[in-house]
C-alpha positions in Angstrom: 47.3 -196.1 -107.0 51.1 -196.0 -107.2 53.5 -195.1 -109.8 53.3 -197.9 -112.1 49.9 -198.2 -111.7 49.3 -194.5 -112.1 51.1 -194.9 -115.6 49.4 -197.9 -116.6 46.4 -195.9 -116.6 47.5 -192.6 -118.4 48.9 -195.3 -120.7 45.7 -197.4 -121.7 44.1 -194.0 -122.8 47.2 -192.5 -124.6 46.8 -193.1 -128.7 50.0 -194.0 -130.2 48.6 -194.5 -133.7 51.2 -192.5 -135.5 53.5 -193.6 -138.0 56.6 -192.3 -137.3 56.2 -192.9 -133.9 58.3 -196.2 -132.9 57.8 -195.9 -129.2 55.8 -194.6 -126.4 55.3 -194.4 -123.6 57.1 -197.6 -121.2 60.8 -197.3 -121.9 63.3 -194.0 -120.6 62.7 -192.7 -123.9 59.9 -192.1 -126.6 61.4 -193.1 -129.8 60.0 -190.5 -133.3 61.3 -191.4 -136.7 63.9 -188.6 -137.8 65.1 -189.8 -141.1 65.5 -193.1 -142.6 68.3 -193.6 -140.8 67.8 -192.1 -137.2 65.2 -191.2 -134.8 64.7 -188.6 -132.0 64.6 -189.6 -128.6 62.1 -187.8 -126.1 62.2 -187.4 -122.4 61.2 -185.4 -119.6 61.9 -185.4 -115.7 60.4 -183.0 -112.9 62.4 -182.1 -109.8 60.3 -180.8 -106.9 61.5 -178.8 -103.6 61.3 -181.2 -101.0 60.5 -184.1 -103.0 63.6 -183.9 -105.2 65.3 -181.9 -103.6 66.4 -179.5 -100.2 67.8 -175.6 -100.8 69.4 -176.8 -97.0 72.2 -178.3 -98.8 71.5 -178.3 -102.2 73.3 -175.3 -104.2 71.4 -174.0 -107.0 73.9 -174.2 -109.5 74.6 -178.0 -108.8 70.7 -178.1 -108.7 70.8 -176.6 -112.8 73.2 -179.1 -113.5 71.4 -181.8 -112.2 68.3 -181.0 -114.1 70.1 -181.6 -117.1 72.4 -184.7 -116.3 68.9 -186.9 -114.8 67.3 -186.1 -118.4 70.6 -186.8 -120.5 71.0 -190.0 -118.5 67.6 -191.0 -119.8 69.2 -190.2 -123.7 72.2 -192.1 -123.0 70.2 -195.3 -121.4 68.9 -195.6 -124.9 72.5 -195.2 -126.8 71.7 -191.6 -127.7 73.4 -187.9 -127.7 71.2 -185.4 -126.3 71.0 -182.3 -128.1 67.9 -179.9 -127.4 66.3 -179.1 -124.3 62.9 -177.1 -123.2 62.8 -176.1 -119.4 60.0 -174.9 -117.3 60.8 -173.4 -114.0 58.3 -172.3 -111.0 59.8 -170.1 -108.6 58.6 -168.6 -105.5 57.7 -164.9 -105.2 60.0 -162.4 -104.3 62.2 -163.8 -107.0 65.7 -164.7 -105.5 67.7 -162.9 -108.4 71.2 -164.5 -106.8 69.5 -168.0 -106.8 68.0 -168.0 -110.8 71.4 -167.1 -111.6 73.8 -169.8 -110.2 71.0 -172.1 -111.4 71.2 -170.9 -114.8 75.0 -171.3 -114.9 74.6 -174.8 -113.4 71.9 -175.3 -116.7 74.8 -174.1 -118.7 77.9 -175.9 -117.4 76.2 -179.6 -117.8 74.7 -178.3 -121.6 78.4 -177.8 -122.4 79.2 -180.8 -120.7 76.5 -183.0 -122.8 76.8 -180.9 -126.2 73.1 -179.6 -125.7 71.2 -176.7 -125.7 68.4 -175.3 -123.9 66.2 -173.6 -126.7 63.0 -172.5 -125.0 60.8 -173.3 -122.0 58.4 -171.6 -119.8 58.8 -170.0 -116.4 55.9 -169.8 -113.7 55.1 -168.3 -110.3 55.2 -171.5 -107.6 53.3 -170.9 -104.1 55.0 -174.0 -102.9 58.7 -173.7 -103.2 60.6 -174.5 -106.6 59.5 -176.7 -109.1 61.9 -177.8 -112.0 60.4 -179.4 -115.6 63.0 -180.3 -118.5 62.5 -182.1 -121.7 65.7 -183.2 -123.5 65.6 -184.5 -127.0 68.1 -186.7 -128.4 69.2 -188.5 -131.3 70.7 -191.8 -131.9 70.8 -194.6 -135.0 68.1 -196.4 -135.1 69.4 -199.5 -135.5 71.4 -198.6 -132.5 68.5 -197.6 -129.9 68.5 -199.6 -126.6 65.1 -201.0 -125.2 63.5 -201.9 -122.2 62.7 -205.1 -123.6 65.0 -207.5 -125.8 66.7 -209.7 -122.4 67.2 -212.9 -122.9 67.3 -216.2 -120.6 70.9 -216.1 -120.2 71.7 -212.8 -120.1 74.5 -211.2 -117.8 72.6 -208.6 -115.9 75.6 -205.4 -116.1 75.5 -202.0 -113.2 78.2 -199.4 -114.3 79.8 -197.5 -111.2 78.7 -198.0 -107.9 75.0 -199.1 -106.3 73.4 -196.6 -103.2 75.7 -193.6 -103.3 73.1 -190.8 -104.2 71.1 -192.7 -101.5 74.0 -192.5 -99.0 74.6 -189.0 -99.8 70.8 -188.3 -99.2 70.7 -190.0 -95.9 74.0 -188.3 -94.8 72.2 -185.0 -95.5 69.3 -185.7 -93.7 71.1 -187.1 -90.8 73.0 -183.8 -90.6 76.5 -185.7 -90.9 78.5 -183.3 -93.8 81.5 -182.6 -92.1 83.6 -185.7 -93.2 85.9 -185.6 -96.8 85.8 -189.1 -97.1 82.0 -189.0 -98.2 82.6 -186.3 -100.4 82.0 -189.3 -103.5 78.7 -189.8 -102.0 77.6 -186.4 -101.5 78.6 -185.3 -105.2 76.7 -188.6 -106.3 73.5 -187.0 -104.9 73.8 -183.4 -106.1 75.9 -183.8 -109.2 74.9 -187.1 -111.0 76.8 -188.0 -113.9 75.0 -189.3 -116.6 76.9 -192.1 -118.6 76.7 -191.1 -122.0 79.5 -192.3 -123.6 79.2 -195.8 -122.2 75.6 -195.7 -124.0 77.0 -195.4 -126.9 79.6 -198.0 -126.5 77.0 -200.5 -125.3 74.7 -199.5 -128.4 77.1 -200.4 -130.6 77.6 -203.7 -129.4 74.7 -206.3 -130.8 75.2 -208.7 -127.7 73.8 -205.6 -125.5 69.9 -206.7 -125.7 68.0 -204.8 -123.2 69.2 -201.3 -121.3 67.9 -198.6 -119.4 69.4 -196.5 -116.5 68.8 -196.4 -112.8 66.5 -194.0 -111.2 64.0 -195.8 -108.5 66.8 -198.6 -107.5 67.4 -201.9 -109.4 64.8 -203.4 -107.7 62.6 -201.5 -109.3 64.1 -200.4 -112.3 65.3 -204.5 -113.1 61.4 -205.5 -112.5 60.3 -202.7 -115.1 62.9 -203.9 -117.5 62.0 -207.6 -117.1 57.8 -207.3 -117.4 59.2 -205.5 -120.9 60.7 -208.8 -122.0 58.8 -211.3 -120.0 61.6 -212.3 -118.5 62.6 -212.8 -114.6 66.3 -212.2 -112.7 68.4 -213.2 -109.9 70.8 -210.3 -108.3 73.5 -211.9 -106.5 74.0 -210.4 -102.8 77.5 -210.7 -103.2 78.3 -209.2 -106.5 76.5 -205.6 -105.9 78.9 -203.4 -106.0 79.4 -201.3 -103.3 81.9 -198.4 -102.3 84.0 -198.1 -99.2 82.7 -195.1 -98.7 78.4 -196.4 -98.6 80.2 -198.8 -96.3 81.3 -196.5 -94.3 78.6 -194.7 -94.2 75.6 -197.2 -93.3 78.0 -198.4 -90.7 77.6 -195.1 -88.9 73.9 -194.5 -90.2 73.2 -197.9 -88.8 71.4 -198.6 -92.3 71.9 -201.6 -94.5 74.4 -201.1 -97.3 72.6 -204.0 -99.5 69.0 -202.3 -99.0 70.2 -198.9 -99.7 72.0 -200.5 -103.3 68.9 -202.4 -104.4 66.4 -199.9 -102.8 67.6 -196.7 -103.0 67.0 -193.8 -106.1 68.9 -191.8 -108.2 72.2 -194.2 -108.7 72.2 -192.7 -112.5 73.9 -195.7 -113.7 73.2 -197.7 -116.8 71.9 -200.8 -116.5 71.9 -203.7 -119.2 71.9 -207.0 -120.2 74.1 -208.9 -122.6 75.0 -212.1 -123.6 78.1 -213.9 -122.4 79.6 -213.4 -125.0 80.2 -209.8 -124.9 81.7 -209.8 -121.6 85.4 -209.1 -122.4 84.1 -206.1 -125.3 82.4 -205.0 -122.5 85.0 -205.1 -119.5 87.4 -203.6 -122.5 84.7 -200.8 -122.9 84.8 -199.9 -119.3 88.5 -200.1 -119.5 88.7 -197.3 -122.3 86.4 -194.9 -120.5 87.6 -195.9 -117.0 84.3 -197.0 -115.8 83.9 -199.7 -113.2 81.1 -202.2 -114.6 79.8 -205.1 -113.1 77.8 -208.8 -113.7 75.6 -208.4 -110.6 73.4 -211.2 -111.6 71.7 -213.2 -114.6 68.2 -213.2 -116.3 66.0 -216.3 -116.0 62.6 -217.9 -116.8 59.9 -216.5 -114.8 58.9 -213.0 -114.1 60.2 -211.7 -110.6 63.1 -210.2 -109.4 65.2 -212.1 -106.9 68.1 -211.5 -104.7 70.2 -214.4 -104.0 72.3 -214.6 -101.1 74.6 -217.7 -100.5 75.3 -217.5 -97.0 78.9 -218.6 -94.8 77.8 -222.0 -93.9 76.9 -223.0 -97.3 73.0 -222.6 -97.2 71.7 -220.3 -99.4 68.0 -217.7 -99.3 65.7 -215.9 -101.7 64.1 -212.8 -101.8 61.8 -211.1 -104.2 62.7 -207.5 -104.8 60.3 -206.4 -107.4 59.3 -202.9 -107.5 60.8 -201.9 -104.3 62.6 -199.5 -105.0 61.6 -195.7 -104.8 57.8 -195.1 -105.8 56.4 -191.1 -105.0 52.9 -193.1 -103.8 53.8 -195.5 -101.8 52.1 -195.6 -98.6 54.6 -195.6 -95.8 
């Protein structure tokens, strides 16, 4: 099995016959009725040693704030604030006192950062290195809530920031190149995501915004997940990915592919989302006031794939089909 298909299964014998539950599991977020106005927003991401992440090169306390900024992106993908949090956290034995306590301050600079507390948790004794559990509740209007599902034919498909930097950062890491400043934007975009959520908000409040969620396995994945949610299909355009200097610079000298590392590669954080034309200067406006670079990378269509279209110099143009190629933890390699 891989990912999808291992939560397709947990899925089909999950009951979701609740009433005040709106929705379950297959978006960022589960969705709980608060009031008759808003609902609660539920999430939870694991971060494993070695998986996740390397204690070579990544410092604890950007590590703590990390655990928080993947969940709160999750909130924000969904137009939400976040506001409570539960950790678990599996250490190795002897305890490394030093280590627990820059992680705790990293957990406590991004709670301030996000307006959200950490109210309980659990801690454990981990043979195999660290592992790192956090659920983050949020809140949100819920006639505001962003879905999965809700793109149209038509749609612009939107990026904020900047595609394959957390991925350039990794590979940078891994390859042992750390010494040069000007990748210091892709080494922070591994270890210290920001999660966008502000520009949730913004996009939430705006009824030509129909589908969003953010960017964890790499759009090719994360677009395909968001159009089997509204039966839908999309074409990326090659040339319109936005991509930094710096990834530029950087696959150059890792002899890697810039385009594959911004469709394929994890942890981007970024939201993505899909609006109708007619929202594009609000939106451009919105980016504007909180001074974050957004992008049309592409447009959804009839059908049900993802593809990548690339319009080549003499005029000929080619197709490829991206879906679900992005990160997957079970993929055989």
């Amino acid at each position: 099995m891989n990912e999808r298909e291992i939560i397709e299964c947990i899925t089909k014998h999950s009951s979701t016959e609740c009433s005040d539950l709106i929705q379950s599991i297959g978006d960022d977020c589960a969705v709980v009725k608060k009031d008759e106005e808003n609902v609660w927003l539920l999430t939870m991401d694991t971060l494993v040693e070695s998986v996740h992440f390397n204690l070579a090169w990544h410092p604890p306390e950007l590590l703590g704030r990390k655990t928080i900024s993947v969940n709160a992106s999750d909130i924000a993908s969904m137009g939400g604030t976040p506001r409570f949090a539960l950790l678990s956290l599996g250490a190795p034995k002897p305890v490394d006192d030093e280590w627990i306590h820059a992680f705790s301050r990293g957990i406590e600079t991004a709670s301030r950062d996000y307006g959200c507390f950490v109210i309980g948790g659990d801690t454990v004794y981990s043979p195999y290195g660290y592992s790192i559990s956090l659920s983050l509740i949020g809140e949100a209007p819920a006639t505001k809530v962003r879905y999965r599902h809700g793109a149209k034919p038509g749609d612009q498909i939107w990026v904020s920031g900047y595609l394959g930097e957390a991925a350039a950062g990794l590979e940078l890491y891994q390859q042992n190149r750390v010494s040069m400043e000007h990748y210091s934007e892709l080494y922070a975009a591994h270890l210290d995501p920001v999660a966008r959520v502000e520009l949730g908000k913004a996009m939430a409040g705006l009824k030509q915004v129909h589908s969003m969620m953010d960017l964890s396995d790499g759009i090719a994945t994360d677009l395909a997940h968001l159009c089997k949610r509204s039966t839908v299909g999309a074409r990326l355009e090659r040339q319109r990915l936005p991509i930094s200097t710096a990834t530029l610079l950087a696959c150059e000298e890792l002899s890697l592919s810039p385009v594959s590392l911004a469709v394929r590669g994890g942890e981007d954080f970024e939201l993505l989302f899909t609006a109708s034309t007619a929202a594009e200067q609000n939106i451009r406006d919105i980016g504007h006031r909180l001074n974050i670079h957004l992008s049309v990378v592409g447009e959804i269509i009839e059908g049900e794939n993802v593809v990548l279209h690339d319009l080549n110099v003499d005029g000929s143009q080619h197709f490829e089909i991206l879906s679900y190629q992005g990160f997957d933890h079970f993929r055989d390699e």
